[in-house]
N, C-alpha and C positions, 0 to 999 in steps of 0.2 A: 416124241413120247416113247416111243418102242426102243429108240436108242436109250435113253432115260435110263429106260429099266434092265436094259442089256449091258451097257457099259455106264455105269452111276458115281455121278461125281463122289471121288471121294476125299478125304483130309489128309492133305502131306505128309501129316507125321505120324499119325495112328491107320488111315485105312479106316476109319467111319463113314461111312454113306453119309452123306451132308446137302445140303443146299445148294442146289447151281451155280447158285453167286456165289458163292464161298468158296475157301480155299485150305482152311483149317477148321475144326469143328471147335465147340466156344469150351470147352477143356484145355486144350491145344494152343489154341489161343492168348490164354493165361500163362502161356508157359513161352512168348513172345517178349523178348527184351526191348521195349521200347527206352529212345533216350531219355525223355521229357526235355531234350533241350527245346530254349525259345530263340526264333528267328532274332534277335536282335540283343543276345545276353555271349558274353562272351563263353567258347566250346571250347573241346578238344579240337575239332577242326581249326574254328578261328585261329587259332594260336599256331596253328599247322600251318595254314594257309599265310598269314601274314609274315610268314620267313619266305614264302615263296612268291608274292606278288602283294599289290593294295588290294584289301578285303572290305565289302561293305559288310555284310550280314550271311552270318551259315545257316543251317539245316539237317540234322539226320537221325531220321525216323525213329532206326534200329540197331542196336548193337549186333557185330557180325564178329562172331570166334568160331573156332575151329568146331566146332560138334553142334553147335545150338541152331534152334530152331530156323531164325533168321539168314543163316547159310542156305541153310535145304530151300527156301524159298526162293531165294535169289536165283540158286542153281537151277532148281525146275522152272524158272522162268528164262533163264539166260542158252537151258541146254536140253530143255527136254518138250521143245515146241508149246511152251504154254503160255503165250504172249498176254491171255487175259489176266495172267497172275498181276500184271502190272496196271491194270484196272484197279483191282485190288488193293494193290498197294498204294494208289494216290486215293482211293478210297481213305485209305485209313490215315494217309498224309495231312489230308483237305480237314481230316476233323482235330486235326492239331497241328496248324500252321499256322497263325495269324500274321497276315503279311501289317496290319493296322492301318497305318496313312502312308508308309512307304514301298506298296506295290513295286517290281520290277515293271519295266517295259514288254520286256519280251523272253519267253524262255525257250531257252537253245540245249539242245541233247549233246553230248558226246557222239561223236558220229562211228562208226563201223567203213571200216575199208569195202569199196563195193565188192571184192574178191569173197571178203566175208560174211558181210550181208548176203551176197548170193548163196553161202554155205548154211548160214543159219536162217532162212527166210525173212526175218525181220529183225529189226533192232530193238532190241530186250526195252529202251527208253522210251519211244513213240510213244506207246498207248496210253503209257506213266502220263509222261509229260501232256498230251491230248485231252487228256482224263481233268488234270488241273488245268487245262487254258479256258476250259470251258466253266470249270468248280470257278477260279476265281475273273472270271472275264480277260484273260490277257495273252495276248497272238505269242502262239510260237514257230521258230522258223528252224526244220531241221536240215536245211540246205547251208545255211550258215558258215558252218567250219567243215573242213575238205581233211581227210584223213587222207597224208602222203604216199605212206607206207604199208602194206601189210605186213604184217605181223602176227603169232602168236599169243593166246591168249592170257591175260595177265597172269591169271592162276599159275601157268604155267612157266613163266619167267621166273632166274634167279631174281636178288637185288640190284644187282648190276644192270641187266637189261634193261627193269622197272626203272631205273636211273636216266635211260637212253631215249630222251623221247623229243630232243633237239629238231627240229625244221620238221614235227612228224604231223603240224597243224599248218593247216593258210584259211586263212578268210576269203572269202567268193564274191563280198558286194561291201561296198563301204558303209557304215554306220558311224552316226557322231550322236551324242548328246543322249544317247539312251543306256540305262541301268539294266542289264542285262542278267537272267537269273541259270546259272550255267547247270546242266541238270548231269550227275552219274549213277550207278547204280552202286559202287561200293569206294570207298576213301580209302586206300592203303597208303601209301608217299605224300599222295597230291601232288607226283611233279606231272601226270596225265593235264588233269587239271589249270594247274599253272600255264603248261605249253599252249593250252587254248583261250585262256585269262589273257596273257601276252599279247598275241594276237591281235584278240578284241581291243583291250586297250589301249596299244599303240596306233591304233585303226583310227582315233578321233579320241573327244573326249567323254569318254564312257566310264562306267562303274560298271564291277560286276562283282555279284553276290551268288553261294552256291549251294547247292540241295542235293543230296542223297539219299539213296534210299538207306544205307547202312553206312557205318563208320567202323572199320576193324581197329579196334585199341587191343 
């Protein structure tokens, strides 16, 4: 309570003292670019995705460009230790998802090199993905896929590197016969993506379908 009142949650974008739960005040809010895409309607993703591997079904929440709101979110969840933002954000996911009668199996994070992980204390994905295994009943496994390599953060790569992401996944346990729903925070290429779609797929005979929190067009 004393903390509360000494240091008081405030709204990302304006600095209004706000609700605990909350992460932007409901002005601010308004001013959030959602997709309206539907899990099962052809996207900008899908069509992305289906150059780069077999697609069942996409996902993404927010529009992500250079200055708007849906950045700043992303960022102070990804860099500025504020891992409940991603409560948050499957908060707002869960109330505009309908998986219908085709539920995934299992949903699997993007993983972080432990180099990295141990830099940023958590992975920006966890609590996202946690948040919905519980919203929709369905186990997720973030031990799954094995980041190779560390590396720099995407932000930070030219094109070319973002191009480079060849043997930068392996899988850790076998899987056959399950629909896998592959979870990232932001869609730029999709070859991140893809290299861990591969993976899975050639693993046995799986589907996988994938979610984002943001899509940059």
């Amino acid at each position: 309570m004393i903390l509360d009142l000494l240091f008081p949650n405030r709204c990302l974008n304006c600095n209004q003292i706000i609700d605990g739960n909350l992460i932007v005040c409901n002005l601010c809010f308004k001013q959030i670019h959602f997709t309206h895409d539907h899990y099962f309607d052809d996207s900008f993703i899908k069509e992305k995705c289906k150059l780069l591997f077999p697609i069942e079904n996409t996902f993404a929440l927010m529009q992500f460009s250079k200055e708007n709101l849906s950045r700043k979110i992303i960022h102070t969840l990804k860099y500025k230790n504020r891992e409940k933002v991603g409560k948050v954000i499957a908060e707002w996911t869960a109330e505009r998802l309908n998986f219908q009668e085709a539920k995934p199996d299992l949903l699997v994070t993007v993983p972080l090199h432990p180099k990295k992980l141990k830099e940023r204390g958590y992975n920006q994905l966890h609590l996202f993905a946690e948040t919905l295994s519980e919203f929709y009943t369905i186990p997720f496994d973030h031990d799954l896929i094995k980041r190779n390599h560390y590396s720099k953060a995407q932000a930070l790569k030219d094109k070319q590197h973002r191009l480079e992401t060849e043997n930068t996944f392996s899988i850790t346990k076998n899987i056959s016969g399950k629909h896998i729903l592959l979870i990232d925070d932001v869609f730029t290429t999709g070859n991140t993506l893809a290299s861990i779609a591969w993976e899975i797929l050639k693993s046995g005979d799986n589907k996988v379908s994938v979610l984002v929190m943001a899509v940059d067009v």
